[in-house]
C-alpha positions, 0 to 999 in steps of 0.5 A: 587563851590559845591551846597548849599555852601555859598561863604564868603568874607574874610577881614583882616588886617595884619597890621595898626589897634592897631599901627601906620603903616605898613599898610596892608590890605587882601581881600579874596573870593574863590580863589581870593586874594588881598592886599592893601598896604604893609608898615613899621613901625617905632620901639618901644622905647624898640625895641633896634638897631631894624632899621623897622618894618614889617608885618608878611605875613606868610598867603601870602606866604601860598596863594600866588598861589591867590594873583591877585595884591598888590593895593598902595593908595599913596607912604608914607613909612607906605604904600610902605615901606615893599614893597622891604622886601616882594618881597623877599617871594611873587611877585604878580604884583603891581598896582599904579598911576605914583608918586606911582610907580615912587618912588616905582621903586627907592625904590626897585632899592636900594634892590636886589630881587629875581625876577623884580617886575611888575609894573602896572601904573594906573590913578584916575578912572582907574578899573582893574579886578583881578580875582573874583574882579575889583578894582576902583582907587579913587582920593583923596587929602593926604599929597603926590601927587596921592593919592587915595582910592580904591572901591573894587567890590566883587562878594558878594558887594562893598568895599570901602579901603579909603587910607590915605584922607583928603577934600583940597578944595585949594590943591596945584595941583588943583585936589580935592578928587573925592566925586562925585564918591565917592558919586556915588559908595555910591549910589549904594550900599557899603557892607563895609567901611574900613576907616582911623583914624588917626584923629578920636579924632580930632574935625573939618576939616584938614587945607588946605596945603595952609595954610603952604604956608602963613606961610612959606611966613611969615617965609621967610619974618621975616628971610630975612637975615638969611639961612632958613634950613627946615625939612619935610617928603620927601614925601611930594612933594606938601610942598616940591613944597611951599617951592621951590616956595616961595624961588624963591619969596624971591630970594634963591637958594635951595639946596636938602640934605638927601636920601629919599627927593633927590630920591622923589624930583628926582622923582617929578621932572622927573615925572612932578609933581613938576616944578622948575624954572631953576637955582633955585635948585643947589648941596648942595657942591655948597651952599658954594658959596652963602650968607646965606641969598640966600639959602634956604635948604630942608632936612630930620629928621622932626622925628628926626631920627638917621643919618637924615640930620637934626639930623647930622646937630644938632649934627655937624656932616654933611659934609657940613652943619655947622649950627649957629646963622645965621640960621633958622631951620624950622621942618615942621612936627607933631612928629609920636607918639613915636618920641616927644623925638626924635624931642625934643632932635634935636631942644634942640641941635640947640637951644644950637648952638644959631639956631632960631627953628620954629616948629608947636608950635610956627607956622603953619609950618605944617598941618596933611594929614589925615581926622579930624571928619568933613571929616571922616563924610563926607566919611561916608555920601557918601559911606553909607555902611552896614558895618563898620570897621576902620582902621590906628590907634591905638586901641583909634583911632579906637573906636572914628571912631566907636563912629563917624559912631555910631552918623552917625546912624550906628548899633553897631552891624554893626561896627567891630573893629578888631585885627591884624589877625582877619578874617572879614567874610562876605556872605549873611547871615551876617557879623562875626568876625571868626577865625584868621590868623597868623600876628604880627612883623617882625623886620628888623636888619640890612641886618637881617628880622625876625632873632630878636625876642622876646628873642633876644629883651629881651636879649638886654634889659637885657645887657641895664639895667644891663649888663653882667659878663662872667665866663671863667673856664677850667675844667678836668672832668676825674679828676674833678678838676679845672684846670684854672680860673675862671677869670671874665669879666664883660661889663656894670654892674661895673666899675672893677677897683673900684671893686674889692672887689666885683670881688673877691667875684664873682670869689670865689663863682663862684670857689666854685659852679664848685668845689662842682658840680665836687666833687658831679659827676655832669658832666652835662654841664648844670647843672653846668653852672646853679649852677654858674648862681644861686649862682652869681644871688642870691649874686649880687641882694643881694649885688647890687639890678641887674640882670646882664646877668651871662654867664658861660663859662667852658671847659673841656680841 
């Protein structure tokens, strides 16, 4: 380092602030780089046939030669789920506790990659140095087993990453979130903050998940003589783990179905974080063989996700599961924002095939794994730190935390609401925000990443809401005549049979731009194609108020 030059800590975020997911955070000093989570969004309504979303790590692959680690706090899919799409481009190793990487492995074993990742399994309380840094692993309680926050020691000052959390004082597997640790780091001085807030708006303490065990308890009580279907995040090994319990109570089988929850399950299972008495769990081709009443299955789609196992089962459409009024269907999850119509339109289908729908309107079927304001306050009074930023949540979510450290007695002039991209820099002198790095949305399509932008997503909205008109012609530019056509196709704008009048109008006006660009020596193959574009354009929104897609097709033969 030169003398008299002033080190700064650089930190920013490449996703999970303005937006729900695809969390990810950057920490940089000198040649030290590392990152903290690498999740998934789910896309937006107008986001058509778009199946994830990514962040955008342009600045990773740029810098990789000082990426020392990728640290997972927990194993949700807005955490990991970007994990198998980013080891195409960069391979730093990878850091977690056993659950974490045990459901990671089976993530990535479905994606071929370029090269074997390394996969690093670390405890609660574990510290590993990385470079300029060392990095803490923090218990905390979550809506997944072996979560936890991370204190990341910088050679400026601590920094504490506080994961997805929330203070179960009766979690499931008896392991409470660390606060003495957490107190302990506090007191020992915290530069910066980085905390989650997705339940910044809510007021009080986040319900124990025992709380969904008592209803679920009551649930199979009421139901005793009907097949109970319930749906959660696979992720959530704990409600997953209630739910084989009180089936075991009641004297059912459980029968498992859906991708994401066999392999989390399998996973828990093997790993030894779930138990399961033996003979409780059997294949779903056997659930046949018992009474509806001596079943009970565990599924996908609590988001009402497309091909989820609930959503073929609404919809009749499973292989082995036909659902009717001898069923309970329980959605033990909140909608993600966004997905209210999804879920909306699943529990309106099995209502209409006579299913008993519970949901958390009507029951507490769920509980959130995230920290309410009494427990976002906690955090802040254990950690203490000089600076502030939140992060996970959209921008609403974000200036309440702000509002919360504020009522906490936190200078303003200390928090730092950031943007994707934003560069956080921190040295002696002070904190600022300078400069930015490149970040955004990275749409995966298929086997697709990245290939669907904005264009091509404006182009879809286009043929969605107003279809498409293809104009064929051939042409003899030698004699500048038309030799062909133009014959007229159109998808999704008219129904052609019923108008024809309008068809043969659109063919004449197409005939007459093409002619008249001929007989003026126009040879340009665009500006004939814009000339028949234009002239159809001006016609069609006169005559039927849409803008169809107009794509002129003209050879010259």
């Amino acid at each position: 380092m030169a003398r008299g030059k002033i080190s700064k800590l650089k930190v920013m975020m490449l996703g999970g602030v303005n937006e729900i997911g695809k969390n990810l955070a950057v920490i940089e000093y000198e040649n030290d780089i590392i990152v903290i989570d690498c999740g998934i969004a789910f896309p937006d309504e107008d986001m058509l046939g778009i199946d994830l979303v990514i962040p955008d790590i342009t600045y990773l692959e740029k810098n990789q030669d000082k990426i020392r680690a990728i640290l997972i706090t927990h194993a949700h899919e807005d955490h990991i789920g970007a994990l198998p799409y980013v080891l195409r481009l960069i391979n730093p190793p990878i850091y977690g506790t056993k659950l974490t990487l045990g459901i990671i492995e089976r993530k990535l074993s479905e994606h071929q990659l370029p090269n074997t990742p390394t996969l690093n399994c670390v405890q609660p309380g574990s510290i590993i140095k990385l470079g300029a840094f060392s990095a803490e692993f923090i218990r905390v309680n979550h809506s997944i087993a072996d979560a936890c926050c991370i204190a990341v020691k910088t050679p400026i000052g601590t920094i504490v990453h506080s994961g997805d959390f929330k203070l179960d004082i009766t979690p499931i597997d008896g392991k409470m979130m660390d606060i003495t640790r957490l107190g302990e780091i506090g007191n020992s001085g915290v530069l910066l903050l980085m905390c989650e807030s997705t339940n910044a708006e809510r007021p009080g303490f986040t319900p124990s998940e025992r709380k969904v065990g008592q209803s679920l308890d009551t649930i199979f009580n009421q139901h005793e003589d009907k097949r109970i279907i319930i749906a959660t995040f696979s992720s959530n090994v704990h409600r997953v783990q209630q739910i084989i319990n009180t089936s075991v109570k009641y004297g059912r089988k459980v029968a498992v179905t859906g991708r994401s929850m066999l392999n989390i399950v399998g996973a828990a299972i093997s790993l030894g974080y779930m138990t399961v008495p033996e003979g409780t769990l059997i294949d779903i081709n056997e659930a046949k063989k018992y009474k509806p009443d001596q079943l009970t299955l565990v599924t996908t789609g609590s988001q009402g996700e497309p091909m989820s196992g609930l959503y073929r089962m609404a919809f009749s459409d499973h292989d082995k599961v036909v659902l009717n009024g001898r069923d309970v269907v329980v959605i033990s999850a909140h909608p993600i924002p966004g997905n209210e119509k999804l879920v909306s339109r699943i529990i309106n289908a099995l209502i209409k095939n006579g299913v008993t729908v519970i949901h958390d309107q009507i029951a507490d079927a769920h509980v959130s794994g995230h920290a309410c304001q009494e427990e976002i306050k906690l955090m802040h009074a254990l950690i203490r730190p000089k600076y502030f930023m939140p992060i996970h949540g959209e921008y609403r979510h974000l200036y309440k935390h702000k509002e919360l450290a504020m009522y906490m007695g936190m200078d303003e002039s200390n928090i730092f609401v950031t943007d994707l991209g934003k560069i956080l820099e921190i040295d002696k002198k002070g904190a600022r925000f300078n400069g930015s790095v490149p970040s955004g949305k990275i749409l995966v399509d298929g086997y697709g990443i990245g290939d669907v932008g904005n264009i091509v997503l404006r182009d879809r909205r286009h043929l969605a809401q107003d279809g498409l008109i293809v104009i064929v012609a051939s042409v003899d530019m030698d004699e500048r005549m038309i030799l062909s056509g133009p014959d007229i196709v159109s998808r999704g704008f008219v129904y052609v049979r019923e108008s024809e009048a309008l068809m043969e109008k659109v063919r004449t006006l197409s005939y007459n731009a093409i002619e008249s660009c001929l007989k003026n020596n126009v040879t340009d193959w665009m500006q004939l194609k814009t000339k028949v574009k234009d002239d159809l354009t001006k016609y069609l929104y006169n005559k039927t108020k849409r803008k169809p897609m107009i794509l002129p097709v003209i050879m010259n033969v």
